[in-house]
MIDOSE-1310 file (N, C-alpha, C; in nm, 2 decimals, decimal comma, always signed):
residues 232
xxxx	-0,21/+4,83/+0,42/-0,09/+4,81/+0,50/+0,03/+4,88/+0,44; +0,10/+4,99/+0,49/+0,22/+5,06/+0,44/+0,28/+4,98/+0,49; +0,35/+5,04/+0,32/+0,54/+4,96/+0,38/+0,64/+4,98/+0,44; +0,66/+4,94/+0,53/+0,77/+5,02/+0,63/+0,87/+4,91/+0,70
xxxx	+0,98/+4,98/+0,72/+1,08/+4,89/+0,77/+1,07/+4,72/+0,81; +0,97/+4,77/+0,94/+0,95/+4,66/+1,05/+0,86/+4,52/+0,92; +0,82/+4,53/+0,81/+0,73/+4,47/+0,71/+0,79/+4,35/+0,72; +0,77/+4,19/+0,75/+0,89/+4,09/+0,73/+0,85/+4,06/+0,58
xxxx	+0,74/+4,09/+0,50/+0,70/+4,05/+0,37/+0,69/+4,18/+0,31; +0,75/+4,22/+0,18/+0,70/+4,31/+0,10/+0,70/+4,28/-0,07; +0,60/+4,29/-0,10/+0,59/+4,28/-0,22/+0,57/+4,39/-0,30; +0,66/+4,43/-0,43/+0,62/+4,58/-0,48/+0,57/+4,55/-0,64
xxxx	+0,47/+4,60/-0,69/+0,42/+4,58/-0,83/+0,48/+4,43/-0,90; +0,46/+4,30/-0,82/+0,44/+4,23/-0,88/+0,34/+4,16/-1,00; +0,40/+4,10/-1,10/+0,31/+4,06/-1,19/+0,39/+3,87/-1,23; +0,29/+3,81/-1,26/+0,31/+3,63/-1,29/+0,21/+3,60/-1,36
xxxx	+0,25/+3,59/-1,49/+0,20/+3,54/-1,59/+0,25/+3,33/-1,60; +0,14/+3,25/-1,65/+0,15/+3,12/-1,66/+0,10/+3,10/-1,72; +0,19/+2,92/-1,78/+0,16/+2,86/-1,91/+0,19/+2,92/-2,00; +0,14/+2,88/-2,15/+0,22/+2,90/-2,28/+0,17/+2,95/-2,40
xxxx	+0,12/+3,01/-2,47/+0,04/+2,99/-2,56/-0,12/+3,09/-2,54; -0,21/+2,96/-2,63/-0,32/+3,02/-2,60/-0,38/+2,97/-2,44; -0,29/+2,90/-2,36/-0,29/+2,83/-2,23/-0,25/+3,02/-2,11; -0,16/+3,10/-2,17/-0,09/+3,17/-2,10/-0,21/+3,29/-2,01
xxxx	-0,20/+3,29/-1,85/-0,30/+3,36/-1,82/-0,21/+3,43/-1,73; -0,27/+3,55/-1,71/-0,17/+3,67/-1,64/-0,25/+3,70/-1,47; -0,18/+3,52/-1,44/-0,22/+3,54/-1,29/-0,21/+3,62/-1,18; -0,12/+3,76/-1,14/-0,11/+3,84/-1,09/-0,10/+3,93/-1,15
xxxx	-0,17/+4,06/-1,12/-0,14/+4,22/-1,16/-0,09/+4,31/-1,06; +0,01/+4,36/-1,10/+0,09/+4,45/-1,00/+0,01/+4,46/-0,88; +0,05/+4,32/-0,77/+0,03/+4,35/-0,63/+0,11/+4,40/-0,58; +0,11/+4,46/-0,49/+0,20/+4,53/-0,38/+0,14/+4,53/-0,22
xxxx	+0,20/+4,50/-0,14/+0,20/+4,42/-0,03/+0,28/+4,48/+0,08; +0,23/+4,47/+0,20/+0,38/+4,50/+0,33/+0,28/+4,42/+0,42; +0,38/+4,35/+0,48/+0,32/+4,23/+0,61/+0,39/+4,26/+0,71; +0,32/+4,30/+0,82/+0,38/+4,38/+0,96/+0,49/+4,22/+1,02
xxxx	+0,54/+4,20/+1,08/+0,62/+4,11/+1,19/+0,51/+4,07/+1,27; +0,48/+3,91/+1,29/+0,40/+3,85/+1,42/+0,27/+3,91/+1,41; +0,21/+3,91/+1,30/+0,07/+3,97/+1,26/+0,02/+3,79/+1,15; -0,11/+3,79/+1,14/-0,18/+3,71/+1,09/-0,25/+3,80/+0,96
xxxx	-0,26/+3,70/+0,83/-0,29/+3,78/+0,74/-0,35/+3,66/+0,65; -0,51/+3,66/+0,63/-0,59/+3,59/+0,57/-0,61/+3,63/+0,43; -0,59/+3,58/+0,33/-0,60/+3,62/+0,18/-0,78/+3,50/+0,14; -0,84/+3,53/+0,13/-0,96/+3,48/+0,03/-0,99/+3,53/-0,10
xxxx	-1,07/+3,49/-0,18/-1,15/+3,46/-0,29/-1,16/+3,38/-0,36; -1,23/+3,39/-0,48/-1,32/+3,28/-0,54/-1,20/+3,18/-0,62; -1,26/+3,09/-0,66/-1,10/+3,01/-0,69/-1,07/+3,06/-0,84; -0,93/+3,09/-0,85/-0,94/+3,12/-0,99/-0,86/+3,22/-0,96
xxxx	-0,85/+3,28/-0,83/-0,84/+3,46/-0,84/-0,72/+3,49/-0,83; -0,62/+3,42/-0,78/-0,49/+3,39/-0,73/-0,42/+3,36/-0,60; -0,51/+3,36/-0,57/-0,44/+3,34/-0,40/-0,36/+3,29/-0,36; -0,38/+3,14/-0,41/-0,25/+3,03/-0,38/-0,12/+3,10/-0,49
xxxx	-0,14/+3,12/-0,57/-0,02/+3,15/-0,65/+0,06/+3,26/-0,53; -0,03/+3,38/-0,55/-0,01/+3,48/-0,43/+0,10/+3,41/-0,29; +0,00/+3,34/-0,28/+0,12/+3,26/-0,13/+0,23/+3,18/-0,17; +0,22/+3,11/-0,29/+0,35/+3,06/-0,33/+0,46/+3,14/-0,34
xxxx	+0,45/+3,26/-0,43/+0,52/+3,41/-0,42/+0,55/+3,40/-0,32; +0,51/+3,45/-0,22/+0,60/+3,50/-0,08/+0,63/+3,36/-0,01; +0,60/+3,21/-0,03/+0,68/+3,14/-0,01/+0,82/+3,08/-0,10; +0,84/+3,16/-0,18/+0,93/+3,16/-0,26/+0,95/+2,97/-0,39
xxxx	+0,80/+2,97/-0,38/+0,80/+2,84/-0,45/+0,76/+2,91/-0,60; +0,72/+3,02/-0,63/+0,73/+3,07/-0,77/+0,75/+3,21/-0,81; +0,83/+3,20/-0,87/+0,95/+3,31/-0,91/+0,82/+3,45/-1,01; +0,80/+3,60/-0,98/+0,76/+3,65/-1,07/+0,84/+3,75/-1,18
xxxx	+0,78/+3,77/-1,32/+0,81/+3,80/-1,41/+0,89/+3,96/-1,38; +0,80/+3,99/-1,30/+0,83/+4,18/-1,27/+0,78/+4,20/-1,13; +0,87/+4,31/-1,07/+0,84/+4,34/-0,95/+0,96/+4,33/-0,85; +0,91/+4,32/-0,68/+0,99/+4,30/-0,59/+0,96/+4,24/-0,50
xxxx	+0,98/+4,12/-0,51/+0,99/+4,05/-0,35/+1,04/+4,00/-0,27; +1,02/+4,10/-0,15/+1,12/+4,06/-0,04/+1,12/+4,02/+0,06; +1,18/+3,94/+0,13/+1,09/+3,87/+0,27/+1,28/+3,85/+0,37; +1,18/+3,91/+0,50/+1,31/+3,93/+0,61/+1,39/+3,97/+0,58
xxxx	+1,44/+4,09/+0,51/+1,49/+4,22/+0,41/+1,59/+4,12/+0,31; +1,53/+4,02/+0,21/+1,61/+3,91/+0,16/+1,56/+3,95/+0,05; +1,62/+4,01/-0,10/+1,54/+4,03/-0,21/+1,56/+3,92/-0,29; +1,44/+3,84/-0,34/+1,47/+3,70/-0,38/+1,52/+3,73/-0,57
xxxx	+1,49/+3,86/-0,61/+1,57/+3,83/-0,75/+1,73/+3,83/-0,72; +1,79/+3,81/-0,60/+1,91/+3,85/-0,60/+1,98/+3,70/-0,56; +1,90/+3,59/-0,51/+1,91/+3,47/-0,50/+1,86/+3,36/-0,58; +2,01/+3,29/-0,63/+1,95/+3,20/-0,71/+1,88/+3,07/-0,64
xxxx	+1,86/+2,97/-0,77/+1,77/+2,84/-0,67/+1,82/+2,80/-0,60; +1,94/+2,77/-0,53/+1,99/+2,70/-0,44/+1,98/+2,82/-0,30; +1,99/+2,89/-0,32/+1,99/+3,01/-0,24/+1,85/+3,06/-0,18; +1,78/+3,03/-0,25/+1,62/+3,07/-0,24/+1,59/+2,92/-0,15
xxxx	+1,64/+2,80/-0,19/+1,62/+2,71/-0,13/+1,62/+2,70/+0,01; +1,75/+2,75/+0,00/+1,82/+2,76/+0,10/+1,73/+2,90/+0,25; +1,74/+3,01/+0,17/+1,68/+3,11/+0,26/+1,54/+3,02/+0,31; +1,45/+2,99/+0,20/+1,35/+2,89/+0,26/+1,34/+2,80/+0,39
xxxx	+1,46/+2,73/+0,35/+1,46/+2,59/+0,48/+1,43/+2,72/+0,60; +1,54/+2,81/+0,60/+1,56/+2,87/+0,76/+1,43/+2,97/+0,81; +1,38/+3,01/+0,68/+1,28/+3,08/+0,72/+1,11/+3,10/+0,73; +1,12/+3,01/+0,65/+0,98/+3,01/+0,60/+0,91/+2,88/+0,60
xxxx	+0,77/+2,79/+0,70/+0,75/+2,69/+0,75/+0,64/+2,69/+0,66; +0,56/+2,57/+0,58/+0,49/+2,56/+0,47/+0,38/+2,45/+0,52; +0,25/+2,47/+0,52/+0,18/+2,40/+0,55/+0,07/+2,39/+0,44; +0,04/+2,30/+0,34/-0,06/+2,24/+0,27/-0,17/+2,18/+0,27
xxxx	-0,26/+2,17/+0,20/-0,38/+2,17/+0,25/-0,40/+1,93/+0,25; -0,28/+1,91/+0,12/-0,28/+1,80/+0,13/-0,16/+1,74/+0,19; -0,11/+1,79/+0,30/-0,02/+1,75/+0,43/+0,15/+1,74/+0,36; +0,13/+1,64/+0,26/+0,26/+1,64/+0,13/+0,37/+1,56/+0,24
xxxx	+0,33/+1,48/+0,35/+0,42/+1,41/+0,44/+0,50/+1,31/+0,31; +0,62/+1,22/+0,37/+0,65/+1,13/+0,30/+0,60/+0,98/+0,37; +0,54/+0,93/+0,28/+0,43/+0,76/+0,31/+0,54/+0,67/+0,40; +0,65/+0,66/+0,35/+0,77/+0,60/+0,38/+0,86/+0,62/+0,50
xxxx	+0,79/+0,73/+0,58/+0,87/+0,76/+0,66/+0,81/+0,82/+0,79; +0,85/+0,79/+0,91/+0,73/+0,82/+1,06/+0,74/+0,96/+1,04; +0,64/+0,97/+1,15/+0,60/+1,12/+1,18/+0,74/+1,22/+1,23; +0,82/+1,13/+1,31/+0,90/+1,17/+1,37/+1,01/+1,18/+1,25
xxxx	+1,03/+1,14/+1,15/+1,14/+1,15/+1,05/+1,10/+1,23/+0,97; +0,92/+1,23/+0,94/+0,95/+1,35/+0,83/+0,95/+1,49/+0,88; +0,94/+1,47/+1,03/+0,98/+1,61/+1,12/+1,13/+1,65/+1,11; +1,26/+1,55/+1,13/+1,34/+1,58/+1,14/+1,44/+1,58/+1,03
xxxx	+1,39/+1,46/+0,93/+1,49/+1,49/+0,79/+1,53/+1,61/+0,74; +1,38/+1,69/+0,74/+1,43/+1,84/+0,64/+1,52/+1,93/+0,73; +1,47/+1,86/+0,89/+1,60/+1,98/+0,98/+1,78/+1,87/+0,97; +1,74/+1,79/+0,89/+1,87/+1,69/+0,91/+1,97/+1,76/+0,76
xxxx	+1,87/+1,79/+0,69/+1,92/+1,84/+0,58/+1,99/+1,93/+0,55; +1,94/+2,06/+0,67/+1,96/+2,14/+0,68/+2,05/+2,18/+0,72; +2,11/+2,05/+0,76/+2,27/+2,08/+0,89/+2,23/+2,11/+1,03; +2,14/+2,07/+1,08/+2,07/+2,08/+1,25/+2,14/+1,90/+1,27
xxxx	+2,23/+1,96/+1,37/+2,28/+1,87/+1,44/+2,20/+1,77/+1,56; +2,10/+1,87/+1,58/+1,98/+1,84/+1,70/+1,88/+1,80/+1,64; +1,84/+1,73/+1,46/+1,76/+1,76/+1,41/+1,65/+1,65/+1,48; +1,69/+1,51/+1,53/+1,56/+1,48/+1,60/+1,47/+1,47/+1,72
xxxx	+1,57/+1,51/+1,80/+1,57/+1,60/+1,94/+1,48/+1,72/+1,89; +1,48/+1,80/+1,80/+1,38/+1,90/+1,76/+1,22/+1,86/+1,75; +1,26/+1,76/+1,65/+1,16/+1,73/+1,60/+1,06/+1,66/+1,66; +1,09/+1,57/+1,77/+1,04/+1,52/+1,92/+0,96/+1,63/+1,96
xxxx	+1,03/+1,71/+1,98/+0,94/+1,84/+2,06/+0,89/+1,91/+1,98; +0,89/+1,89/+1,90/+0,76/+1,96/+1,81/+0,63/+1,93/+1,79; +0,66/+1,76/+1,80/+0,58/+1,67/+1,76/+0,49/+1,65/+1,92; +0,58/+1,69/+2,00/+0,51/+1,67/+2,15/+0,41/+1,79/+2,13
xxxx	+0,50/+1,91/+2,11/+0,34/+2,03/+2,13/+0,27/+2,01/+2,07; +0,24/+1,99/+1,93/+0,10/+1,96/+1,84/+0,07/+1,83/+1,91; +0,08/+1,78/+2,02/+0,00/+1,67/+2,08/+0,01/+1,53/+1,98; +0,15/+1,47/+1,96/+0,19/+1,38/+1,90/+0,27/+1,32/+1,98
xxxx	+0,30/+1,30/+2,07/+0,43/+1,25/+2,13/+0,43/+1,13/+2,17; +0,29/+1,06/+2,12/+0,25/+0,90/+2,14/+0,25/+0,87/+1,97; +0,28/+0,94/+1,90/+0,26/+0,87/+1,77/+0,39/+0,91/+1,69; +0,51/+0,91/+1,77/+0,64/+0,95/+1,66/+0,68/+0,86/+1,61
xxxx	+0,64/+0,70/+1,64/+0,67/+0,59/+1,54/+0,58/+0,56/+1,42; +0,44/+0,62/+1,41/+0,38/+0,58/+1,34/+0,39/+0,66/+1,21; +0,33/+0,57/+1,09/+0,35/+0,67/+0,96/+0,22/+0,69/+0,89; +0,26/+0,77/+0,82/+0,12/+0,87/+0,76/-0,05/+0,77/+0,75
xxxx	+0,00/+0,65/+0,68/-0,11/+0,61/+0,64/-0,17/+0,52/+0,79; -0,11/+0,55/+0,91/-0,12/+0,49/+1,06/-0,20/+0,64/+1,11; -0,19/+0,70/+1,05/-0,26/+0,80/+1,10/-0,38/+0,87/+1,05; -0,47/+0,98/+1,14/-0,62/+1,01/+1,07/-0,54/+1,15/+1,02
xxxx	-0,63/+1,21/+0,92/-0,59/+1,31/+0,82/-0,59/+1,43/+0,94; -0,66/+1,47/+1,03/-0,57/+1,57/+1,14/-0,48/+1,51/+1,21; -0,45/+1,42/+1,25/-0,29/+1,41/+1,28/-0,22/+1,44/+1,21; -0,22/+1,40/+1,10/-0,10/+1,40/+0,96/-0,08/+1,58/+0,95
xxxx	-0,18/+1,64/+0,96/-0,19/+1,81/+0,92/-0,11/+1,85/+1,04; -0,09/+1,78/+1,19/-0,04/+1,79/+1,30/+0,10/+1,79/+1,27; +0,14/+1,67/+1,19/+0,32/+1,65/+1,18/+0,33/+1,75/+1,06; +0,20/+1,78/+0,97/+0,28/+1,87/+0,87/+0,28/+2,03/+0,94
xxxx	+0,22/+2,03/+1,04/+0,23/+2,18/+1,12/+0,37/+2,16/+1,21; +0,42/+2,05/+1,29/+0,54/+2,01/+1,34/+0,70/+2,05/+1,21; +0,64/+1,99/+1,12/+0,77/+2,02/+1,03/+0,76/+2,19/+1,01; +0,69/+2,25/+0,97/+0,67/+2,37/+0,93/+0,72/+2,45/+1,03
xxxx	+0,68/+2,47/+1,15/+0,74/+2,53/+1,24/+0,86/+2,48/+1,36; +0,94/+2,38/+1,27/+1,06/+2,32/+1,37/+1,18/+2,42/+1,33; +1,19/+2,47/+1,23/+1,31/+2,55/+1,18/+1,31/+2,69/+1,25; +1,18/+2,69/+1,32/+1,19/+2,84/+1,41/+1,11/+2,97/+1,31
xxxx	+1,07/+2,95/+1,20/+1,06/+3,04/+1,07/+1,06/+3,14/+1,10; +1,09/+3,27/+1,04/+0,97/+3,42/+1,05/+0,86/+3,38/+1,00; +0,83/+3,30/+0,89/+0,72/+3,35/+0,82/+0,69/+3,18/+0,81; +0,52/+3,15/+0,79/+0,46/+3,08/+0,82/+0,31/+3,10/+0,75
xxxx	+0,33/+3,03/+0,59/+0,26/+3,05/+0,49/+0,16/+2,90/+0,49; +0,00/+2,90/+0,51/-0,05/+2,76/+0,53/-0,16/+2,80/+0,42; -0,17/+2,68/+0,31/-0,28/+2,71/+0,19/-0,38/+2,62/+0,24; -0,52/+2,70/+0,23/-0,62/+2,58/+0,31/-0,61/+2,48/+0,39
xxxx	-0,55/+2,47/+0,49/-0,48/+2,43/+0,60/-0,59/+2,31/+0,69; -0,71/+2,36/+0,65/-0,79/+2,25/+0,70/-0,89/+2,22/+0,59; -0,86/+2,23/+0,47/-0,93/+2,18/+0,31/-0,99/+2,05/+0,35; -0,91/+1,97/+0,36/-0,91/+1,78/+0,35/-0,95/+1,74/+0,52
xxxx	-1,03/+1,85/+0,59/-1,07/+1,79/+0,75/-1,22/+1,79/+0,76; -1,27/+1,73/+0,83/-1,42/+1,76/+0,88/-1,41/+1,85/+1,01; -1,54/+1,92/+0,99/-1,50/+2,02/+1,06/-1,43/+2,07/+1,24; -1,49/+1,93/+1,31/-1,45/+1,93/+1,45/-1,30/+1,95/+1,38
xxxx	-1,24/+1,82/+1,32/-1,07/+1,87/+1,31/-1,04/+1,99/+1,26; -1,08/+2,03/+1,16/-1,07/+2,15/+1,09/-1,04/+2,25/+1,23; -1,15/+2,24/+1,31/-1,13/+2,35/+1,41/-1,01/+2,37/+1,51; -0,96/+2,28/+1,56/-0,87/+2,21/+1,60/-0,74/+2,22/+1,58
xxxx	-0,71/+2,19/+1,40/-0,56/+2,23/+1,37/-0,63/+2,42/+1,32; -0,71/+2,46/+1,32/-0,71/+2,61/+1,33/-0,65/+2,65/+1,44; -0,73/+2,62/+1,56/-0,70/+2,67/+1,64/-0,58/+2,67/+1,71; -0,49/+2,57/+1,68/-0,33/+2,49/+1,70/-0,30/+2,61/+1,62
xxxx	-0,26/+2,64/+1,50/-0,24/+2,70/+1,41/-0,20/+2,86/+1,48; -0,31/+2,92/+1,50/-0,33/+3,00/+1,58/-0,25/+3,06/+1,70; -0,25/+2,95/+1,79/-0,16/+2,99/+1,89/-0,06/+2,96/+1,89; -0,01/+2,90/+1,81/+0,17/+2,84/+1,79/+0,20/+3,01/+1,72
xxxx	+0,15/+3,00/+1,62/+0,16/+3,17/+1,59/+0,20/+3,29/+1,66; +0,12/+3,30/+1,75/+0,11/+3,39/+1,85/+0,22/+3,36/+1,94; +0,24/+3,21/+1,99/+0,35/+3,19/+2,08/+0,43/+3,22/+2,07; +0,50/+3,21/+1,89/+0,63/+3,19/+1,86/+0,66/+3,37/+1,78
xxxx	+0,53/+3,44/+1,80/+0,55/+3,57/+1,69/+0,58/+3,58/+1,56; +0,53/+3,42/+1,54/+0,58/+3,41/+1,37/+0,50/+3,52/+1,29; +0,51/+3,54/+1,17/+0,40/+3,60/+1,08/+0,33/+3,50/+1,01; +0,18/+3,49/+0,99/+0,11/+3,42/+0,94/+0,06/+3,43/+0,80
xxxx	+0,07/+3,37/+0,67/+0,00/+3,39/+0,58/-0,12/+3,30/+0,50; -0,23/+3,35/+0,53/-0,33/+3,22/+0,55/-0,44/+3,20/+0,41; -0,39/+3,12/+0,34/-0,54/+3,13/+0,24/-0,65/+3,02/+0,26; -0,78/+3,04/+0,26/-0,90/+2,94/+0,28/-1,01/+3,03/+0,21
xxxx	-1,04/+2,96/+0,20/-1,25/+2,95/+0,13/-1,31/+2,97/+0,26; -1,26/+2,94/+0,37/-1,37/+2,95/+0,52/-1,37/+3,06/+0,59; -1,48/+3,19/+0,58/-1,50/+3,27/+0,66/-1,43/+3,28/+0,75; -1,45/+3,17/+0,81/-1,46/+3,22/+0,94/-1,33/+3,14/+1,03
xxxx	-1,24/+3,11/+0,91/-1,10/+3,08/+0,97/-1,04/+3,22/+0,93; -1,08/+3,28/+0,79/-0,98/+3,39/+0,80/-1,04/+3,46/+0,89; -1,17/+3,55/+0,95/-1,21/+3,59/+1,04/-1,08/+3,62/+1,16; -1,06/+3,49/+1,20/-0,95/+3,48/+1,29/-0,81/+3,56/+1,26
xxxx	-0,82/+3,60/+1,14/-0,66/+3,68/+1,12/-0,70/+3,82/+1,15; -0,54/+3,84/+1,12/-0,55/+3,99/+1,21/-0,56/+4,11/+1,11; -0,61/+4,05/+0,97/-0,63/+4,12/+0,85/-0,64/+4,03/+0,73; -0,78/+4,09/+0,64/-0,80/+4,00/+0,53/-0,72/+4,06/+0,40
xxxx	-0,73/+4,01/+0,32/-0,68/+4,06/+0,17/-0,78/+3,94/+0,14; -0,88/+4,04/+0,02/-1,01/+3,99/-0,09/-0,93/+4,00/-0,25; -0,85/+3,85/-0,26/-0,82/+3,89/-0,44/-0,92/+3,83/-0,50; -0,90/+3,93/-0,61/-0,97/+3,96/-0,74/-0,91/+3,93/-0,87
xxxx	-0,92/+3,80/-0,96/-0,84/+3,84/-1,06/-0,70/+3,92/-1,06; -0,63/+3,86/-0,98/-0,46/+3,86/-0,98/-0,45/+4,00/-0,90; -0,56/+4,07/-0,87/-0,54/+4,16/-0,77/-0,57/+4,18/-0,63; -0,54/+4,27/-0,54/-0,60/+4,31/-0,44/-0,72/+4,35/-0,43
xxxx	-0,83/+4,32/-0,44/-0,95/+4,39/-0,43/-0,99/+4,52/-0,33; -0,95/+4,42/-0,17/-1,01/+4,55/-0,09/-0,88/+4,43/+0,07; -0,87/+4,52/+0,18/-0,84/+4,46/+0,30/-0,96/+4,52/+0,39; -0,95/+4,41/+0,50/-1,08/+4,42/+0,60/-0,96/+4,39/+0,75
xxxx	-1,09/+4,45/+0,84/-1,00/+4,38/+0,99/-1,08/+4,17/+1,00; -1,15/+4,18/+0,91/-1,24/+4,04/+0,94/-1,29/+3,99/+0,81; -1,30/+3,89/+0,80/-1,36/+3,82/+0,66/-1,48/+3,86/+0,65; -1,53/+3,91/+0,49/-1,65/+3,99/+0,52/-1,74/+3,84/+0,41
């Protein structure tokens, strides 16, 4: 993938080294990266290799040592934490493989708090309708542990994409499902994507969910191995 303008993700000779000591491992080697606008982009490999770190990076949940990363022409060394926080809320919708809802709080509030937070005046009027399209709109009073673990992946895909994002980073997204559900919030996943033009960035262990993207990246030991049009 060249880098070019229209790219909403670019990453240039990144490197992230972690931990301390004889602990310290040099999780990324100069990646470099360009993610087209409203494109799907499946990252695999063996566990170990970096992937998730990889997506954290361009979710702006871990800062690297050297390099450039920039997302929606926003260069994040140039933003501090509150700032990074901040470009986050508006842009970037996060979906976990262990949902990370709050126990204490309905579906429909942990939809709408982080848009409450945000200064969205409409924030539960949003979040209603978010909750309606992922096929929730009978369960906005209920709370997490009222619910089965694809529901829950439902309101954590509702929160993710209520802020409108460009970018829309999900780490094993159906890890913690059996497979009917697994397929299910894939396929949800999927076409909320498409509807909304978001950019997708998807890591899993499962063929044949990244299959579905519109381009794989195979890392290797903190690098890019190879890209495919399909998970090989």
């Amino acid at each position: 993938m060249p880098q070019t303008s229209s790219s909403v993700i670019q990453l240039d000779d990144i490197h992230l080294t972690l931990g301390e000591g004889a602990s310290k491992v040099h999780v990324l080697r100069g990646i470099s990266l360009a993610v087209p606008s409203a494109k799907s982009i499946g990252i695999v490999g063996p566990s170990g290799s970096g992937k998730s770190t990889l997506l954290m990076v361009m979710a702006g949940l871990e800062r690297v040592d050297s390099g450039k990363v920039v997302l929606a022409g926003e260069d994040f060394s140039q933003l501090d934490e509150d700032g990074l926080a901040a470009f986050r809320g508006r842009n970037i919708g996060i979906v976990f493989q262990s949902f990370h809802l709050i126990p204490n709080m309905t579906a429909l509030e942990n939809v709408a708090v982080p848009l409450e937070l945000a200064g969205d005046k409409d924030a539960f009027n949003k979040a209603e309708q978010e909750l309606c399209a992922v096929g929730l709109g009978e369960r906005l009073t209920h709370y997490p542990a009222q619910m089965s673990g694809g529901e829950q992946q439902r309101v954590a895909m509702a929160r993710a994409l209520a802020p409108d994002p460009k970018i829309l980073v999900a780490d094993e997204p159906t890890g913690n499902l059996d497979g009917d559900t697994g397929s299910q919030i894939s396929q949800l996943l999927f076409t909320k994507q498409r509807e909304r033009g978001t950019t997708l960035v998807l890591v899993t262990h499962d063929p044949s969910l990244a299959a579905q993207c519109d381009e794989v990246l195979r890392v290797h030991a903190g690098q890019i191995e190879r890209q495919t049009q399909e998970a090989a």
